[in-house]
Structure formats: structure tokens, C-alpha cells
C-alpha positions as a Markdown table, in Angstrom:
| # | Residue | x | y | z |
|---|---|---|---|---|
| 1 | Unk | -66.8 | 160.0 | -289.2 |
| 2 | Unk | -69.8 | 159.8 | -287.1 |
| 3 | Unk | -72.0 | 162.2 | -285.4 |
| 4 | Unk | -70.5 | 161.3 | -282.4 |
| 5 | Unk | -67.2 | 161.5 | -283.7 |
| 6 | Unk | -67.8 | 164.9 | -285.7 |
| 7 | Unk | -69.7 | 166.6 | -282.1 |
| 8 | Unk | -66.8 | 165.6 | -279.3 |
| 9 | Unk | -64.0 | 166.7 | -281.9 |
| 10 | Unk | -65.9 | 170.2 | -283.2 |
| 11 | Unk | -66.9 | 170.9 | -279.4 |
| 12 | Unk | -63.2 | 170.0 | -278.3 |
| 13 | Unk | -61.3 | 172.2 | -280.8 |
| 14 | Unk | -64.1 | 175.2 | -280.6 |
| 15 | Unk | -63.6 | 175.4 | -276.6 |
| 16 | Unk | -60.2 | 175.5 | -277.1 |
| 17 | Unk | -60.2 | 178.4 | -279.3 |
| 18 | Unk | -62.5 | 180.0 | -277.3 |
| 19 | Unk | -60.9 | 179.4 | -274.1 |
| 20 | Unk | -57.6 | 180.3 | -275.7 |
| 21 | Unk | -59.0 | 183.7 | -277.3 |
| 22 | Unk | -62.2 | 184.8 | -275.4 |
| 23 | Unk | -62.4 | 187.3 | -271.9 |
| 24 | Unk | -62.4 | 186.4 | -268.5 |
| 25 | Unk | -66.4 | 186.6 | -268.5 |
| 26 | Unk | -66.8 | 183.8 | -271.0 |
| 27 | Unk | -64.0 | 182.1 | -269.3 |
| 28 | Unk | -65.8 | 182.2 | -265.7 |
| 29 | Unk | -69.4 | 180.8 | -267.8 |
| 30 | Unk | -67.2 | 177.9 | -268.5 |
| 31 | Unk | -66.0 | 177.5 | -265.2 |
| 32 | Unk | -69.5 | 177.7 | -263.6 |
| 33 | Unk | -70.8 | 175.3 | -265.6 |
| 34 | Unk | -68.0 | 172.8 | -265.3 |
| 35 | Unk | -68.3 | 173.2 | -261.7 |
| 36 | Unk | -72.3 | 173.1 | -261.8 |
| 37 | Unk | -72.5 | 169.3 | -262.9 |
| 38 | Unk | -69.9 | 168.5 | -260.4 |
| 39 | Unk | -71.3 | 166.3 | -257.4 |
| 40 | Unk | -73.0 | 167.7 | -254.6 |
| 41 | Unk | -76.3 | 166.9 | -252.6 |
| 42 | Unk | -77.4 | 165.4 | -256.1 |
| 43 | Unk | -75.3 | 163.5 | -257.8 |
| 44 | Unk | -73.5 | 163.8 | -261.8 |
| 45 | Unk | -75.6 | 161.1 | -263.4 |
| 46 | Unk | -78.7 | 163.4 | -262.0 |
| 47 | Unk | -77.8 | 166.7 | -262.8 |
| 48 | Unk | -77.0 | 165.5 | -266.8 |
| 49 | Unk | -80.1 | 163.9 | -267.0 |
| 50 | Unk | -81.4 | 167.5 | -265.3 |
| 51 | Unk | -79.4 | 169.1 | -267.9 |
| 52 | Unk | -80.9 | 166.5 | -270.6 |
| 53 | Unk | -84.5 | 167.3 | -269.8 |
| 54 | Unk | -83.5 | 171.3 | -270.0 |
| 55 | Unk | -81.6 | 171.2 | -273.4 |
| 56 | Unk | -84.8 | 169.2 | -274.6 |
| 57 | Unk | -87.0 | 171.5 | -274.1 |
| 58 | Unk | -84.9 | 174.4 | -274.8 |
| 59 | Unk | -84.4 | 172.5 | -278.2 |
| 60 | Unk | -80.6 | 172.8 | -278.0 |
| 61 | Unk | -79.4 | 169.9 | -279.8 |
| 62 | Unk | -75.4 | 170.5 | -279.4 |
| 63 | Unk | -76.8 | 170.5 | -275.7 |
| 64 | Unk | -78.9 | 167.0 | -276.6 |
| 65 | Unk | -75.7 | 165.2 | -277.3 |
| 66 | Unk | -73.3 | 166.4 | -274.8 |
| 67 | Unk | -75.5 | 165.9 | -271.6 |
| 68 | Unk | -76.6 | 162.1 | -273.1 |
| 69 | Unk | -72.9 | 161.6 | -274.1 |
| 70 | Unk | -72.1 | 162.5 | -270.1 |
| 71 | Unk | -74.9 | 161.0 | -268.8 |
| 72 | Unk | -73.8 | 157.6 | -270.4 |
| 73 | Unk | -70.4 | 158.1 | -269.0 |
| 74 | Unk | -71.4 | 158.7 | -265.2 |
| 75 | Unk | -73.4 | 155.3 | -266.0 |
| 76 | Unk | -77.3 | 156.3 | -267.1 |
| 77 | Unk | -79.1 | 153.2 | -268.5 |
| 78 | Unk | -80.9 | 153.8 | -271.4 |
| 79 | Unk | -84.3 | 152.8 | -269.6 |
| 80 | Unk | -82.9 | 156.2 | -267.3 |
| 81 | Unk | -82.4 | 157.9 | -270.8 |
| 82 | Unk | -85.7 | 156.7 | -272.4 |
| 83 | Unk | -87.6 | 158.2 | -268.7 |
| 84 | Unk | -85.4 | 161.2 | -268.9 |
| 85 | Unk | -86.3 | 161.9 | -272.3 |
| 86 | Unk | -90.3 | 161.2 | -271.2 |
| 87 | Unk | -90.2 | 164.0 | -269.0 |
| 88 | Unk | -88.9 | 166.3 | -271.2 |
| 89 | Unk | -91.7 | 165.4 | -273.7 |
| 90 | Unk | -93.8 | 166.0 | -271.0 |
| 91 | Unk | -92.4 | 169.1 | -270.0 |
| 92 | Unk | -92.1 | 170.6 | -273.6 |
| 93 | Unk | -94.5 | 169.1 | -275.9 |
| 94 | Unk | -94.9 | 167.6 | -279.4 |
| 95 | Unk | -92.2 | 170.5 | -280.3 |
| 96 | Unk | -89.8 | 168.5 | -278.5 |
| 97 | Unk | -90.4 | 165.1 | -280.7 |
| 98 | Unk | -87.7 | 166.5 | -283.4 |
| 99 | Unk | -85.4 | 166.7 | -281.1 |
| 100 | Unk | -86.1 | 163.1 | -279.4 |
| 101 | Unk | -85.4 | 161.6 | -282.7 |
| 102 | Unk | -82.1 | 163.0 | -283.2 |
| 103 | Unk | -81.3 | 162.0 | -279.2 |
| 104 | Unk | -82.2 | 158.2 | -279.8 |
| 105 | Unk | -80.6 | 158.4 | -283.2 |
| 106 | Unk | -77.4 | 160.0 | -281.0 |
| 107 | Unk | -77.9 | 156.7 | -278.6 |
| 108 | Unk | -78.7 | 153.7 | -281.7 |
| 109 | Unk | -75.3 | 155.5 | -283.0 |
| 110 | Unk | -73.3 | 154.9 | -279.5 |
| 111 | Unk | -74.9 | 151.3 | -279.4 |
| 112 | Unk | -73.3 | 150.4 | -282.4 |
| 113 | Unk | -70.1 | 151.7 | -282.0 |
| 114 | Unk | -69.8 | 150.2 | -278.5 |
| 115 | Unk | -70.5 | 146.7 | -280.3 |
| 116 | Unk | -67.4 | 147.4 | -282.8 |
């Protein structure tokens, strides 16, 4: 199994446990941030690569992979990806390059499978 693989089907099974089992307060933080990356005056593609830049520099890998794996699916280009991930460089430093590495090795990863 891939990291791909391994992240959407940990992340799936973990929110459901925790949806299943936690309180009304960490039910309503899910909520908000489903509804938070819903369209609106800016659009879903923008506010993952928002959420892409912020995860970056908050050095939140989990974060990394979901907003890029969203990203890609309201249609991001990786030459929007590649400027996305610029900014956050930008925006957070060298401390950020770790993290960069394991988000194009997240995207080389999704390039291959999609050519299988």
C-alpha cells in the first residue's frame, strides 16, 4: 500500500471513530471546517491551495497531503501546486523545505498511480 493509500484509508477510519465516539464540540470543528472549504466568494480549488500554503508552514504534514489530495480533485495543475507550494516557501522559510519534499514526493506518487 502506498502513502496515498495508507493516508485516505487511516484518515477515513480515524474520523469515523471519532465522529462516532467524540462530543458535540469536536463534532461542530468538523462541521466548520467541512463547511469552510465549501465555495463561496473564492472558490474550492482556492481555498485548498489557501489551506496548502497554511499546513506548509504550519509544518502539518497529515494537513500536506489532504489539502494537495483535494486540491487535485477540484482540478489544481501541478504548475498551480508547484506556485502554491512557492509561496509557502516564501511564507515559512528553509524550515518548510522538509515538508516540500514529502508534498512532491505525495504528487510523483499520484502521478504514477494515475498512469497505472
Amino acid at each position: 500500500m502506498g502513502r496515498y493509500e495508507e493516508f485516505v484509508r487511516f484518515r477515513q477510519e480515524m474520523n469515523k471513530k471519532i465522529l462516532e465516539e467524540g462530543p458535540l464540540e469536536i463534532k461542530r470543528f468538523f462541521g466548520l471546517d467541512e463547511q469552510t472549504y465549501k465555495a463561496g466568494a473564492v472558490d474550492e480549488k482556492t481555498k485548498e491551495l489557501l489551506g496548502l500554503v497554511a499546513s506548509m508552514v504550519l509544518r502539518c504534514d497529515d494537513c500536506i497531503s489532504y489539502h494537495i489530495i483535494q486540491a487535485l480533485d477540484k482540478g489544481a495543475s501541478r504548475e498551480e501546486l508547484f506556485e502554491t507550494f512557492s509561496v509557502a516557501l516564501v511564507v515559512g522559510g528553509s524550515i518548510v523545505i522538509p515538508h516540500l519534499r514529502r508534498a512532491v514526493a505525495l504528487l510523483e506518487e499520484l502521478k504514477d498511480r494515475d498512469r497505472s
